[in-house]
MARLO-556765 format. One record per residue: residue number from 1; residue in three letters; x, y, z of N, C-alpha, C in turn. Coordinates in nm, 3 decimals, padded with zeros to 5 digits. Atoms other than C-alpha are relative to their C-alpha. Example, Ala and Ser with C-alpha at 12.3 -4.5 7.8 and 13.67 -1.06 7.14 Angstrom:
<pts>
 num residuo     n.x     n.y     n.z    ca.x    ca.y    ca.z     c.x     c.y     c.z
   1     ALA  00.089 -00.119  00.000  01.230 -00.450  00.780  00.090  00.120  00.000
   2     SER -00.082 -00.119 -00.006  01.367 -00.106  00.714 -00.077  00.109  00.073
</pts>
This chain:
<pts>
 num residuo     n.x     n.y     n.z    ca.x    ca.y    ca.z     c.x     c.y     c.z
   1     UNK  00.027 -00.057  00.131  10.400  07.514  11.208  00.001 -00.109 -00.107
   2     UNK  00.009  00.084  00.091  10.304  07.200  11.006 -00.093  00.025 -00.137
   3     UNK  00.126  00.033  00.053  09.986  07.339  10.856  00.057  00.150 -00.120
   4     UNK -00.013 -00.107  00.098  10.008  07.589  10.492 -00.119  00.119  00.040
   5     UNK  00.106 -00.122 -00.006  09.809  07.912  10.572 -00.027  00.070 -00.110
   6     UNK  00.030 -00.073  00.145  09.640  08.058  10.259 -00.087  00.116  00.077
   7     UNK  00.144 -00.127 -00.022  09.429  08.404  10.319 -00.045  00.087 -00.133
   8     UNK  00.037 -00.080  00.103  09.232  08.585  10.072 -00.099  00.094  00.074
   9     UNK  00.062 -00.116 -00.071  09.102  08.891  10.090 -00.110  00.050 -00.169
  10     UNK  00.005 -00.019  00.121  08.855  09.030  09.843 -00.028  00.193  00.060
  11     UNK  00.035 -00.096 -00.001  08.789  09.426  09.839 -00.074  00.036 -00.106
  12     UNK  00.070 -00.056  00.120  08.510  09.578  09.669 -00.074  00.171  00.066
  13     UNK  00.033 -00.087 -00.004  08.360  09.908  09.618 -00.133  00.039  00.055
  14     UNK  00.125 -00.031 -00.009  08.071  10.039  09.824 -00.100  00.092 -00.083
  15     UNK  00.064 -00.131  00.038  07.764  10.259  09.710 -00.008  00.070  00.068
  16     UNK  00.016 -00.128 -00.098  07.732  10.600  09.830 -00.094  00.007  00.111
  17     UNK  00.038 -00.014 -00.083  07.601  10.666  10.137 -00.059 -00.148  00.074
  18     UNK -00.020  00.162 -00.031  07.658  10.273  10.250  00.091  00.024  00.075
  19     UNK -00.110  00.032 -00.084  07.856  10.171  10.528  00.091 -00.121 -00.107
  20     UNK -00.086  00.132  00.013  08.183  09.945  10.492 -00.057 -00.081  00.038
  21     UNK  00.000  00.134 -00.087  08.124  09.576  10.542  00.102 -00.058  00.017
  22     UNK -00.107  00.069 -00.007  08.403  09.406  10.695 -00.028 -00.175  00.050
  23     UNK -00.009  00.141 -00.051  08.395  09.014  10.703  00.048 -00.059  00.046
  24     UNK -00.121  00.131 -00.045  08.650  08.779  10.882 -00.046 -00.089  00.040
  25     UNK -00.015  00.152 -00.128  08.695  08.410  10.923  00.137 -00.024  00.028
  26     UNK -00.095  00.068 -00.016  08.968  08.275  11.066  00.113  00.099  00.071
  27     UNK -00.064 -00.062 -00.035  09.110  08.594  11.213 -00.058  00.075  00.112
  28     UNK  00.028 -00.055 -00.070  09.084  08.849  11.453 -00.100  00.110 -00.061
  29     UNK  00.042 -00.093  00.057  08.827  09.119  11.372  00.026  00.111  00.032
  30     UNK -00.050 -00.164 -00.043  08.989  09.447  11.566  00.155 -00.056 -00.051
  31     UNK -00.141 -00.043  00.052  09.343  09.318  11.418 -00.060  00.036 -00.149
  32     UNK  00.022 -00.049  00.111  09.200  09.352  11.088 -00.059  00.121 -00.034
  33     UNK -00.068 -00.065 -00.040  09.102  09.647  11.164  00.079  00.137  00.039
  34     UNK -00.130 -00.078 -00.040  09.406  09.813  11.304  00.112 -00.010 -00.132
  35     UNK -00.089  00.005  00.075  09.586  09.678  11.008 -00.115  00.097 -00.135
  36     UNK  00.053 -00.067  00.075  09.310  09.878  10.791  00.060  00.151 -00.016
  37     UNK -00.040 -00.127 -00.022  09.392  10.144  10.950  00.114  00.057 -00.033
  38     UNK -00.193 -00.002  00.070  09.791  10.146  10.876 -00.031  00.022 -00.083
  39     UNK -00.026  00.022  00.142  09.734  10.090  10.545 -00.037  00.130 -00.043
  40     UNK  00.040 -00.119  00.067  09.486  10.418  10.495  00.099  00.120  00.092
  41     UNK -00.093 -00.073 -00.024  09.717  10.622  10.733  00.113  00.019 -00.016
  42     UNK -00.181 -00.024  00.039  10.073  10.519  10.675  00.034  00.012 -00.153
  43     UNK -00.043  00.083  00.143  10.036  10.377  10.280 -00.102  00.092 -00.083
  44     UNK  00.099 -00.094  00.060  09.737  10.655  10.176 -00.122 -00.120 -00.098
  45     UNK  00.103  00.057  00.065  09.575  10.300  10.079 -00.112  00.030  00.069
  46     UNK  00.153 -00.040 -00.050  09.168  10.375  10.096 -00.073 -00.105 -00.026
  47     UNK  00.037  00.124  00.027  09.015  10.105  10.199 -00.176  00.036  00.080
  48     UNK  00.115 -00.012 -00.079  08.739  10.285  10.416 -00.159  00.049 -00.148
  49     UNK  00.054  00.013  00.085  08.536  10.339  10.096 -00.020 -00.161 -00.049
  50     UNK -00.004  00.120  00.050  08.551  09.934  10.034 -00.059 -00.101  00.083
  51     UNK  00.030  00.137 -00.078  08.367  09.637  10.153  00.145 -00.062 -00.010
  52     UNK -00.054  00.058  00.006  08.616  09.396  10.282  00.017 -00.148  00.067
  53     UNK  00.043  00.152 -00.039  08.613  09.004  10.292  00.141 -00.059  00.052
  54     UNK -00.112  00.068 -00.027  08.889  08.853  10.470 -00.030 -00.158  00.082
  55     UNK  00.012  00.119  00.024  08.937  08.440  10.443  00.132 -00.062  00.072
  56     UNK -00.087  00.109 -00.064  09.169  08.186  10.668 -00.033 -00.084 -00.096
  57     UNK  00.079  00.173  00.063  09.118  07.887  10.412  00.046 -00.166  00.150
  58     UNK  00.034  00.115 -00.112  09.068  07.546  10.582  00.019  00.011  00.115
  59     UNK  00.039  00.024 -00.094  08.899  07.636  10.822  00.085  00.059  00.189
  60     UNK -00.090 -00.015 -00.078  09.211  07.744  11.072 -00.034  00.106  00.047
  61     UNK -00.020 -00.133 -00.126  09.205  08.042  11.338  00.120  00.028  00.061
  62     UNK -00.204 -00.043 -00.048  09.538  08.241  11.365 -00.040  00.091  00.123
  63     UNK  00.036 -00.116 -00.140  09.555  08.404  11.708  00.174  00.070  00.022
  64     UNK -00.151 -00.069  00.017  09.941  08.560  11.618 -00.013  00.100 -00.066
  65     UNK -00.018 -00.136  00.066  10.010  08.883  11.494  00.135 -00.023 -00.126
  66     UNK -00.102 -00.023  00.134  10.282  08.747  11.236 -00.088 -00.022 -00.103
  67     UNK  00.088 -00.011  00.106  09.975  08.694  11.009  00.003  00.124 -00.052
  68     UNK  00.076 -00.109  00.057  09.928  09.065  10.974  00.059  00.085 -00.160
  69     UNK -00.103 -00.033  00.139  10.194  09.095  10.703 -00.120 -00.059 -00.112
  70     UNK  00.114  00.083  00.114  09.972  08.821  10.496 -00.060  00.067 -00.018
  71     UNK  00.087 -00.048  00.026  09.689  08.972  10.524 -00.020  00.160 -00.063
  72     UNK -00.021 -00.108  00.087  09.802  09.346  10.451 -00.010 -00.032 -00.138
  73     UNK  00.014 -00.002  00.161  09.922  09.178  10.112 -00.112 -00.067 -00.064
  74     UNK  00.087  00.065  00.090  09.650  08.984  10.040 -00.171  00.114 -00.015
  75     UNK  00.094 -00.094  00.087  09.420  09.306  10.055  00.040  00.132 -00.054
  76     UNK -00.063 -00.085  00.092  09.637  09.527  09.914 -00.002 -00.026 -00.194
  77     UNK  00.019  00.060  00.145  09.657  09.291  09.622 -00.135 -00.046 -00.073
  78     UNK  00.158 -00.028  00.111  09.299  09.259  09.568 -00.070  00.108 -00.008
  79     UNK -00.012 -00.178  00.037  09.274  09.628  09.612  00.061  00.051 -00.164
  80     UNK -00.069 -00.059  00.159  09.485  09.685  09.281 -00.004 -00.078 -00.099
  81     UNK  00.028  00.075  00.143  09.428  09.405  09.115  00.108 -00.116 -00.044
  82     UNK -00.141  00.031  00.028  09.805  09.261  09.173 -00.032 -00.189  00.009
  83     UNK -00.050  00.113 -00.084  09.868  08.874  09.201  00.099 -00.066  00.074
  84     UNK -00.148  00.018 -00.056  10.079  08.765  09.455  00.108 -00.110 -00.021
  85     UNK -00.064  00.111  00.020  10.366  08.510  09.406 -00.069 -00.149  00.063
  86     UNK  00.067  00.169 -00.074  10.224  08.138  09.449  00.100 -00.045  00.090
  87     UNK -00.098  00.061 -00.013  10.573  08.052  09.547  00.034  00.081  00.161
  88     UNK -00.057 -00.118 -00.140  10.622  08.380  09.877 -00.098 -00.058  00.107
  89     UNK  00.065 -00.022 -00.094  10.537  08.319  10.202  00.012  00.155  00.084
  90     UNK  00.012 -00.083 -00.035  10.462  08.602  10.392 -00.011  00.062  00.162
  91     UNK  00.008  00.003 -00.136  10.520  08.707  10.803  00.047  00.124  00.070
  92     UNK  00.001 -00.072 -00.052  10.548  08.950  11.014 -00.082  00.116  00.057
  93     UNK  00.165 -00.105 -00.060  10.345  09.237  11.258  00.046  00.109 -00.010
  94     UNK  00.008 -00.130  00.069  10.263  09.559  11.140 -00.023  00.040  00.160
  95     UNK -00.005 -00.058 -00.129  10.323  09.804  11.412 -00.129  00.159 -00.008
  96     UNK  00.098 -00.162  00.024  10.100  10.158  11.447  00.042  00.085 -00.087
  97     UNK -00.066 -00.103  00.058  10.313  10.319  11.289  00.050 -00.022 -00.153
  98     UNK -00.005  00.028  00.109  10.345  10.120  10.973  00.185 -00.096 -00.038
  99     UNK -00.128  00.021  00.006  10.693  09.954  11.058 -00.076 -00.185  00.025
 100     UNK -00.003  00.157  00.022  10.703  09.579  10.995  00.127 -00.075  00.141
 101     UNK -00.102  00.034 -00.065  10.838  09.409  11.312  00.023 -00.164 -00.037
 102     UNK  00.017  00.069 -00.006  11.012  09.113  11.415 -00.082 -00.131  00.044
 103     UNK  00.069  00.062 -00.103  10.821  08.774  11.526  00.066 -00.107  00.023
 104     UNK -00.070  00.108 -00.028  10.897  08.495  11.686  00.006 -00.153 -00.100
 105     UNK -00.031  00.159  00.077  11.035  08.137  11.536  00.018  00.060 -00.101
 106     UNK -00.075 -00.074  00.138  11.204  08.350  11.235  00.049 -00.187 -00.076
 107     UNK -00.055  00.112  00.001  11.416  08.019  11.217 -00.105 -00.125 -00.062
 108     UNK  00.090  00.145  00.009  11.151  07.751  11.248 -00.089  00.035 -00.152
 109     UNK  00.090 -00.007  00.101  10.895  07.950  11.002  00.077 -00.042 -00.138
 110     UNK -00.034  00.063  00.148  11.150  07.951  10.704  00.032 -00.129 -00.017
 111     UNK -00.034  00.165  00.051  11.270  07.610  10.744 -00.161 -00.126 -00.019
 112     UNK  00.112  00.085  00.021  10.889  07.473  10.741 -00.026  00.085 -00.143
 113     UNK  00.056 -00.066  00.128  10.841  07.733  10.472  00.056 -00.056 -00.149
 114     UNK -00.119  00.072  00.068  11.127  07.551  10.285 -00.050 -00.121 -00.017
 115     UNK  00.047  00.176  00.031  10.984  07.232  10.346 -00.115 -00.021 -00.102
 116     UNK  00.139  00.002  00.070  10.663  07.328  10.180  00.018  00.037 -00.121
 117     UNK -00.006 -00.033  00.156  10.823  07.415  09.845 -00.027  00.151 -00.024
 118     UNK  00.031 -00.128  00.021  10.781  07.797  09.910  00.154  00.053 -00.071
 119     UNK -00.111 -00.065  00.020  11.073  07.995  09.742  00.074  00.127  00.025
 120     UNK -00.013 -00.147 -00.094  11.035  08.309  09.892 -00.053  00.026  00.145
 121     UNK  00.100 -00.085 -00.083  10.963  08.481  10.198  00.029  00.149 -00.025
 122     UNK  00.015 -00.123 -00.012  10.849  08.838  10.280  00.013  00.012  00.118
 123     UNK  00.030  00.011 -00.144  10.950  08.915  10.626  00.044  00.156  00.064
 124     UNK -00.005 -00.125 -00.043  11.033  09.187  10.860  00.175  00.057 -00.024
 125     UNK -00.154 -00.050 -00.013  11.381  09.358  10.789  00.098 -00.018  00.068
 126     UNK -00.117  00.069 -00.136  11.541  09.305  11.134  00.005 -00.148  00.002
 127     UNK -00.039  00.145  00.033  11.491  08.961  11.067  00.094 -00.032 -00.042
 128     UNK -00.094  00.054  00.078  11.745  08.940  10.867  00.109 -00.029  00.035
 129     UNK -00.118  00.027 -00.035  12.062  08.896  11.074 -00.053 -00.143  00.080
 130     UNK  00.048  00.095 -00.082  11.817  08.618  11.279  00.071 -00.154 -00.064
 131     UNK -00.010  00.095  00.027  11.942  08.259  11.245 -00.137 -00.074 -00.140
 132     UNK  00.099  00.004  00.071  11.787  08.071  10.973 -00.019  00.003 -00.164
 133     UNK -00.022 -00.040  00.118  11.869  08.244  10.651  00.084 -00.109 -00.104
 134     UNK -00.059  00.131  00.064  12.047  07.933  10.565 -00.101 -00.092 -00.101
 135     UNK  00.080  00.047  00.023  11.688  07.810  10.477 -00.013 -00.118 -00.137
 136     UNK -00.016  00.009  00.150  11.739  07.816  10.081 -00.118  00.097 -00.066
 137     UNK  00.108 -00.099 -00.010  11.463  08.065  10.060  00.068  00.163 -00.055
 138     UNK -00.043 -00.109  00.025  11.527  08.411  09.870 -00.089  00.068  00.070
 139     UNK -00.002 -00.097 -00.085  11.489  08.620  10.142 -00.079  00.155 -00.020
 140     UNK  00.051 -00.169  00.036  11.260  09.001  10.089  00.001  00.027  00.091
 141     UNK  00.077 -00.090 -00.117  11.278  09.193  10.374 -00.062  00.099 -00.021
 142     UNK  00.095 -00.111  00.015  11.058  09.448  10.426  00.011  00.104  00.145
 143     UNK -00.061 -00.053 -00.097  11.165  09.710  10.664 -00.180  00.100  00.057
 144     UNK  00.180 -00.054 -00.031  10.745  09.898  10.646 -00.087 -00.007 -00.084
 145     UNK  00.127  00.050  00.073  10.452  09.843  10.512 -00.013  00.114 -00.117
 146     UNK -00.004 -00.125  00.149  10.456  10.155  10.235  00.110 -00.063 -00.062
 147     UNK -00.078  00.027  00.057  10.761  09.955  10.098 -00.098 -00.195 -00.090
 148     UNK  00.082  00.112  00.020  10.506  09.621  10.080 -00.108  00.026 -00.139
 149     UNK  00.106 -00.106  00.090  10.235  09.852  09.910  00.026  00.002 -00.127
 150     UNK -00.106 -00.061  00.154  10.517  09.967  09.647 -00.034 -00.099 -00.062
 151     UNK -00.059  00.179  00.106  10.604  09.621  09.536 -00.142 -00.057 -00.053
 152     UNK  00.123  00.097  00.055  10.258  09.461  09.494 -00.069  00.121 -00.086
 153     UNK  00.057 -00.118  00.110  10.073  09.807  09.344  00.106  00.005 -00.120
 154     UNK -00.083  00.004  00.100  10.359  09.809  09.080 -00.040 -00.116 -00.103
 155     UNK  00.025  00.152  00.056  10.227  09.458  08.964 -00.161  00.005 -00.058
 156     UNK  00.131 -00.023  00.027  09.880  09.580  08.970 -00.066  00.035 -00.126
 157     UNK  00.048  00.005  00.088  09.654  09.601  08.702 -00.155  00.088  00.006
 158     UNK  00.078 -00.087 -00.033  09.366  09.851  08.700 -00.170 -00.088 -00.032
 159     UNK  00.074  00.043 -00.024  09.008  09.694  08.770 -00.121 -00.021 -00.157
 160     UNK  00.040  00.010  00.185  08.866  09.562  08.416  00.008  00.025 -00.074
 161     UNK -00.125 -00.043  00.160  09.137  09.595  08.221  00.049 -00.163  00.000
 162     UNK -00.064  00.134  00.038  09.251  09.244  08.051  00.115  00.010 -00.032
 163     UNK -00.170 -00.051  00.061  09.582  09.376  07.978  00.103 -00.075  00.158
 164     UNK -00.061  00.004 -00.107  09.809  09.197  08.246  00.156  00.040  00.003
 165     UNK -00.054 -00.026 -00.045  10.094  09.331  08.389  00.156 -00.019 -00.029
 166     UNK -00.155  00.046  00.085  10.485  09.287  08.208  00.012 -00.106  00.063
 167     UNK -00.053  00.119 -00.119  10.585  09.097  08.466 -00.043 -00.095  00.051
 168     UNK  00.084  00.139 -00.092  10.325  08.869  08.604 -00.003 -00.134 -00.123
 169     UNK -00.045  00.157  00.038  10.354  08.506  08.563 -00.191 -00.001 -00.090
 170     UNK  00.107  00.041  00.019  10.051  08.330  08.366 -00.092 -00.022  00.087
 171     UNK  00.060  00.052 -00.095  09.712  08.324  08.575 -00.073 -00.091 -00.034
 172     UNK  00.078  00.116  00.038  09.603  08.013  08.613 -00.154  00.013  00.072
 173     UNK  00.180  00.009 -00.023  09.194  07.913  08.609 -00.011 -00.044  00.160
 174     UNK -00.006  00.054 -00.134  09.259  07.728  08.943  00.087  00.097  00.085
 175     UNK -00.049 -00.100 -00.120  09.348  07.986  09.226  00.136 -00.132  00.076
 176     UNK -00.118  00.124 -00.080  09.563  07.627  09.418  00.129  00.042 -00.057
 177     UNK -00.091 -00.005  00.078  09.915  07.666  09.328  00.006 -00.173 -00.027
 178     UNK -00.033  00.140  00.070  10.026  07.329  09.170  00.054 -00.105  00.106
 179     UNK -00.052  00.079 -00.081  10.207  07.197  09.450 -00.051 -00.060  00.101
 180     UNK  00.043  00.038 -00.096  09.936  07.175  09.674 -00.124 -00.065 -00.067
 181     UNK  00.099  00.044  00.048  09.667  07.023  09.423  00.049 -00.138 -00.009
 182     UNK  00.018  00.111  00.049  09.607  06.671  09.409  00.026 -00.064 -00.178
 183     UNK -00.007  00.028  00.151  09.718  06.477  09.097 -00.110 -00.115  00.013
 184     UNK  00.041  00.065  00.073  09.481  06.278  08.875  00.031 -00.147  00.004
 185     UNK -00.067  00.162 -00.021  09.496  05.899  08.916 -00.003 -00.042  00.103
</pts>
């Protein structure tokens, strides 16, 4: 686990009597999905009305199921409009049933996640007694994915409205967080 995994997702609205388009690089296209599916059965998110673009940046191909956490939030959050923390990493596999399990290298992920200047993770609940927690990392577990949903829709902002959100940090013009952009000079 040397390499930073970014995913974006974008969701947009089809016209009537249009199929969904679903895009993926860098992922599986029946986990994405199965994790569609959770979301409109367990979380009442409706995503089968929505084109949806889902992005591995550079180039990478995840063949693990602890991605599926990421990717829930990253189209949940362009579903509502939310932005997610620059600073959270994000892990763990969504089960059928909408329960966030554990995955393997709990341990290893936060301490590379640590290394990389992340300050959070989001992980699976039972994780939490796992070795590890020592990291320096403030810790979210997430025990199911309707508790994931909560937190980021709460942040959300309704689709061309300029009004942002009490709580959200300044968005910057550059999507990069700061830590991973090149300086000047």
């Amino acid at each position: 686990m040397s390499a930073t995994v970014v995913k974006t997702a974008i969701v947009m609205p089809i016209m009537p009597n249009q199929l969904p388009r679903r895009a993926v690089v860098g992922w599986d296209p029946s986990r994405l999905s199965m994790v569609l599916a959770v979301l409109e059965a367990h979380c009442g998110v409706k995503l089968s009305g929505h084109d949806v673009y889902l992005n591995v940046a550079g180039g990478l191909r995840i063949q693990e199921p602890a991605a599926d956490l990421a990717a829930a939030a990253a189209l949940v959050s362009s579903l509502v409009n939310a932005q997610l923390p620059t600073d959270a990493v994000y892990f763990g596999e969504i089960s059928l049933s909408g329960v966030v399990r554990p995955v393997a290298q709990t341990a290893a992920r936060l301490k590379e996640a640590a290394k990389l200047g992340f300050g959070r993770a989001v992980l699976p609940e039972s994780a939490r007694g796992e070795p590890g927690g020592d990291s320096g990392l403030n810790l979210n577990p997430i025990g199911g994915l309707t508790t994931l949903v909560a937190e980021i829709a709460a942040r959300g902002t309704p689709r061309g409205s300029r009004e942002a959100p009490r709580d959200a940090a300044p968005v910057e013009k550059n999507a990069t967080p700061a830590r991973f952009r090149r300086e000047n000079g």
